[in-house]
C-alpha positions in Angstrom: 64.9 87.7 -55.3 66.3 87.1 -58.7 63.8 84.8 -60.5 60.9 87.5 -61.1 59.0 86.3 -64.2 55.8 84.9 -63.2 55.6 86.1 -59.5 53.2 88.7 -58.3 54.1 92.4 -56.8 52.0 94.5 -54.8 52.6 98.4 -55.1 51.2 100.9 -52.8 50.6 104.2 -54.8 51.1 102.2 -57.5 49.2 104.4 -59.9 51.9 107.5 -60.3 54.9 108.9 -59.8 57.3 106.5 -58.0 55.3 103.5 -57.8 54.0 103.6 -61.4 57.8 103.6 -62.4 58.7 100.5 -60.0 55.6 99.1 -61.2 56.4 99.3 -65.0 59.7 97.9 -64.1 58.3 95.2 -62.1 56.0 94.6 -65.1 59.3 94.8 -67.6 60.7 92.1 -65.5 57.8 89.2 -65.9 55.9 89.7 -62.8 52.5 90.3 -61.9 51.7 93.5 -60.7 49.2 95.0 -58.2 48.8 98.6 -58.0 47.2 100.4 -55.2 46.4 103.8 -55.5 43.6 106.3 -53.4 43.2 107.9 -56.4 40.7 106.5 -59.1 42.1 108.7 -62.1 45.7 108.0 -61.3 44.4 104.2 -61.2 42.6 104.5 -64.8 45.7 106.5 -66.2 47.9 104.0 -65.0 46.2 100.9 -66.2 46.1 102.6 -69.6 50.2 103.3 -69.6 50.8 100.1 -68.3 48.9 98.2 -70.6 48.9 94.1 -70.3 45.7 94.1 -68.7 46.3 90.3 -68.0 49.2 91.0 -65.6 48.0 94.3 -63.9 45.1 94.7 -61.1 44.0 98.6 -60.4 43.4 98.7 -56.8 41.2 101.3 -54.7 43.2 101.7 -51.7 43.5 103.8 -48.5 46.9 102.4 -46.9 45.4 104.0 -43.4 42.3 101.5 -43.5 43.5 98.0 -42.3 40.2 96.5 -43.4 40.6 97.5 -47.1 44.4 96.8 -47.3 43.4 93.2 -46.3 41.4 92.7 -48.7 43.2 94.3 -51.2 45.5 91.6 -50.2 43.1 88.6 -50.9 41.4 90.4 -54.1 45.8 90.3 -55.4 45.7 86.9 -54.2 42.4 85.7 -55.7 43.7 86.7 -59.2 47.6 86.0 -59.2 47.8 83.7 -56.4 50.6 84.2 -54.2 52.4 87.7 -53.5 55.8 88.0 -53.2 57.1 91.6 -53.6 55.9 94.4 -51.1 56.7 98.1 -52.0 55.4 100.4 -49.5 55.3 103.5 -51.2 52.5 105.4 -50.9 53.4 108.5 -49.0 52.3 112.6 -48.1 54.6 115.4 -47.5 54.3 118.8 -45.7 56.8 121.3 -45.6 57.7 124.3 -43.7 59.2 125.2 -39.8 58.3 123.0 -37.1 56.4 125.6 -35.0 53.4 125.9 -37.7 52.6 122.0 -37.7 49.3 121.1 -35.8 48.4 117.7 -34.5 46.8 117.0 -38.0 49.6 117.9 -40.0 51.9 115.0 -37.9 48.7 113.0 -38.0 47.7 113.0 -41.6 51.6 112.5 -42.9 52.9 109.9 -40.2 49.4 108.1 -40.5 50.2 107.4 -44.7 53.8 107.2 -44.4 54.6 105.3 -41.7 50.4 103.8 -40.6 50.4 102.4 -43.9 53.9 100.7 -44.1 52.6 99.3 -40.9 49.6 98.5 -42.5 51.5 96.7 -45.5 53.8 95.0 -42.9 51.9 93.5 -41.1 49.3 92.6 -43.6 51.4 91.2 -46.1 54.7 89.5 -44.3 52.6 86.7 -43.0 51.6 86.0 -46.8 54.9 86.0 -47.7 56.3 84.0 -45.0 53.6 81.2 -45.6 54.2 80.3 -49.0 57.6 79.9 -48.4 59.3 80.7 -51.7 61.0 83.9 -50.8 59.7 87.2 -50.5 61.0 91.0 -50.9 59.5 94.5 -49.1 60.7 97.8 -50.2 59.7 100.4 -47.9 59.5 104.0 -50.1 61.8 106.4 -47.7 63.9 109.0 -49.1 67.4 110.7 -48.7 65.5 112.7 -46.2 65.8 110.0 -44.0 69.6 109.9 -44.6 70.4 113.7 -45.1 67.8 115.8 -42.8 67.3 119.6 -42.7 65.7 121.9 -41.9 61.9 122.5 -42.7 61.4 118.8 -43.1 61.0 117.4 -39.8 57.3 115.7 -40.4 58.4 114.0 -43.7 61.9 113.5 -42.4 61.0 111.7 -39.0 58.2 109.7 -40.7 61.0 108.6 -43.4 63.5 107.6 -40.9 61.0 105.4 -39.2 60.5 103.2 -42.6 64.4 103.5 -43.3 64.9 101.4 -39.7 62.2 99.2 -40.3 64.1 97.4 -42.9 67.5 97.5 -41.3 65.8 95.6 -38.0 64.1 93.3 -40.3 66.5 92.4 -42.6 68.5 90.1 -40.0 64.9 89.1 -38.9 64.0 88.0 -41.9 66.4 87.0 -44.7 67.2 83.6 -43.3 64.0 82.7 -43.4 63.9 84.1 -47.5 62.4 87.3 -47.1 64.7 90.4 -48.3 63.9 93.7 -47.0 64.9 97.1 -48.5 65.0 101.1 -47.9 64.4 102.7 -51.1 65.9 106.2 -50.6 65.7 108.7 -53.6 66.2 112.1 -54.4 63.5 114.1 -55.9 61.7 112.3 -58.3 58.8 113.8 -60.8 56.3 112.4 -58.8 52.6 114.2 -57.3 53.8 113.9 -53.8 53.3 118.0 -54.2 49.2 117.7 -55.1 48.9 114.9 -51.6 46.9 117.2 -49.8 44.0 116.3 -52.5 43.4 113.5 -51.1 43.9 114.7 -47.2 41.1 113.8 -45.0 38.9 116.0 -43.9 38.8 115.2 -40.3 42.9 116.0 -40.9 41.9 119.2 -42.2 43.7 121.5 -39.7 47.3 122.9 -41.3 49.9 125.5 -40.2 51.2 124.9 -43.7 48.9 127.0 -45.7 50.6 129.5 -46.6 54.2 128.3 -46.7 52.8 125.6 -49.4 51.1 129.0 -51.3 54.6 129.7 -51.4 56.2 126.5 -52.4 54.0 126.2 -54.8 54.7 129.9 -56.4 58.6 128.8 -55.9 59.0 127.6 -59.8 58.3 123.9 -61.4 62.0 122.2 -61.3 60.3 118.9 -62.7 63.4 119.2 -65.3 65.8 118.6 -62.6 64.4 115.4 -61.0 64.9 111.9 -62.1 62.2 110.3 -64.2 59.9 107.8 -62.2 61.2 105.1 -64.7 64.7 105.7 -63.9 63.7 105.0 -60.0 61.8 102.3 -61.1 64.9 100.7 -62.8 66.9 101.4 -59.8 64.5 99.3 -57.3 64.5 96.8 -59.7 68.6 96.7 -60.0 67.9 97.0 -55.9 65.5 94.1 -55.9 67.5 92.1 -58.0 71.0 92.4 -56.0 69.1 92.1 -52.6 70.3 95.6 -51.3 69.5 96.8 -48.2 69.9 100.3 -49.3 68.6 101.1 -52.3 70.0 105.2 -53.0 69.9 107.2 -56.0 71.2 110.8 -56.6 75.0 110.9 -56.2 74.6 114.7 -55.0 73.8 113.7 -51.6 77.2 111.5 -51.1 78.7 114.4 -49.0 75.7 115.1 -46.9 75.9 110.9 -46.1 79.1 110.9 -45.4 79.2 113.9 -43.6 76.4 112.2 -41.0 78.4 109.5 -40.6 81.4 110.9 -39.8 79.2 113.5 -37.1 77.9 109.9 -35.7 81.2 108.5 -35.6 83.2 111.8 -34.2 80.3 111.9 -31.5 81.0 108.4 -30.1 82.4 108.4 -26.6 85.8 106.7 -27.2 87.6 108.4 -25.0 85.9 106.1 -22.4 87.2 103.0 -21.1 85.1 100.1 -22.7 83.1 97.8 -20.5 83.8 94.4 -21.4 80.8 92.7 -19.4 78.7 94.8 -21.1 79.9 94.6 -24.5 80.3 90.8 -24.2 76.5 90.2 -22.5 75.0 93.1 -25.2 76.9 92.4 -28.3 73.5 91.6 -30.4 73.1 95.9 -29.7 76.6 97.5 -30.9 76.3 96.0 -34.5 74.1 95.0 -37.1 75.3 92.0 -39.6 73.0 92.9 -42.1 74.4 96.6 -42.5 78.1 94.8 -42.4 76.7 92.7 -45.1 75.9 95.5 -47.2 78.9 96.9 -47.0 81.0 93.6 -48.5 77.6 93.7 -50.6 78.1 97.3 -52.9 82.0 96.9 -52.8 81.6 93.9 -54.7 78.9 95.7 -56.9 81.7 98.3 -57.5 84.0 96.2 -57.9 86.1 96.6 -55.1 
């Protein structure tokens, strides 16, 4: 989508961190903007650094509650009319070795991260689609999905799952107008760290306890991490060019190529091909739209 002004976005946790920066740049750009947030101080804070009252709706929203997400949808819809930008961002994080996680621990962080991009998915595409004047969804993942290790394998698995929602949707989808997008960022100053706030009680139960005492007593290193406007700007340059991937954070480059070359080295080709199957199942051994992107950021670079 490249003609923004006047259009209407809708941002989970929208009211901090990484969605208050794509929302201030979604705001910079002309649209409307919707932010939905769990938290009402992060909402009142938010509408205050925002400002333009006029073109910004505070929204109370649990993204695990399908109820309230619809109609959080209608009450967008009600006062800007249609939507047409999805950003799934709200999201949780634990950290810490695999053996300690309980059943609540992978049930509070999959249930935000990848339950409420469901939520937004499946709330929000058919809106989209309707109108039919284009649309755009940005699922929130994060290098994590792209670069793994160890300690990380909640957050990481949830993020992966959001990261291959948009690459099965985008050939899905952008014939008939809508754009989809895996925004994957590095550390960002964000308060991902405070989620567990705002963790349900019933989702109580953690193995985590005291590996995020000691996170916690690890040092702040806010002063290396990219502003939340500069991640804004960067969905917004992502938005604009219709990128499937939209990455930040060059110091990951080896750790992304280094997975693809592992993928690639691990391929079977010393194996005879089977040309029945390859000519019967050649929708599975490709996907256009990630061969699109390719042709897409060479010509971005220039190449």
């Amino acid at each position: 989508m490249q003609n923004l002004p006047g259009k209407t976005a809708f941002v989970t946790g929208g009211a901090s961190g990484i969605g208050l920066g794509i929302a201030k740049a979604l705001l910079g750009a002309g649209m409307n903007v919707a932010i939905a947030d769990i938290r009402d101080d992060h909402l009142s804070a938010a509408a205050a650094e925002l400002g333009s009252p006029e073109r910004v709706l505070p929204i109370k929203l649990d993204v695990t509650d399908r109820a309230a997400f619809a109609a959080a949808a209608d009450a967008t819809e009600a006062r800007f009319g249609k939507i047409h930008i999805l950003c799934n961002n709200a999201g949780v994080a634990v950290v810490g070795p695999t053996e300690l996680a309980t059943f609540d621990d992978w049930d509070w962080v999959m249930g935000v991260n990848v339950g409420g991009t469901i939520n937004g998915i499946v709330t929000m595409l058919p809106r989209l689609m309707a109108h039919g004047e284009g649309g755009h969804i940005v699922n929130t993942a994060s290098m994590s999905a792209l670069v793994p290790v160890g300690g990380t394998t909640i957050y990481s698995a949830g993020k992966a799952a959001v990261t291959a929602m948009m690459e099965c949707m985008r050939p899905e989808l952008e014939a008939r107008g809508i754009i989809c997008s895996a925004f994957c960022p590095g550390a960002v100053q964000s308060n991902i760290a405070d989620a567990g706030k705002t963790r349900p009680a019933d989702l109580a139960e953690t193995g985590y306890a005291e590996a995020d005492k000691r996170r916690q007593q690890g040092g702040n290193f806010f002063h290396l991490y990219q502003t939340k406007e500069e991640v804004g700007e960067r969905v917004l340059q992502g938005i604009l060019n219709d990128e499937l991937y939209i990455l930040t954070h060059s110091e990951f480059l080896v750790g992304v190529r280094e997975r693809g070359e592992a993928t690639t080295a691990a391929v079977q080709t010393q194996l005879p091909e089977n040309e029945e199957y390859k000519q019967v199942f050649a929708m599975l051994f490709r996907n256009p739209a990630i061969t699109d992107e390719i042709a897409r950021q060479n010509k971005l670079r220039g190449k």
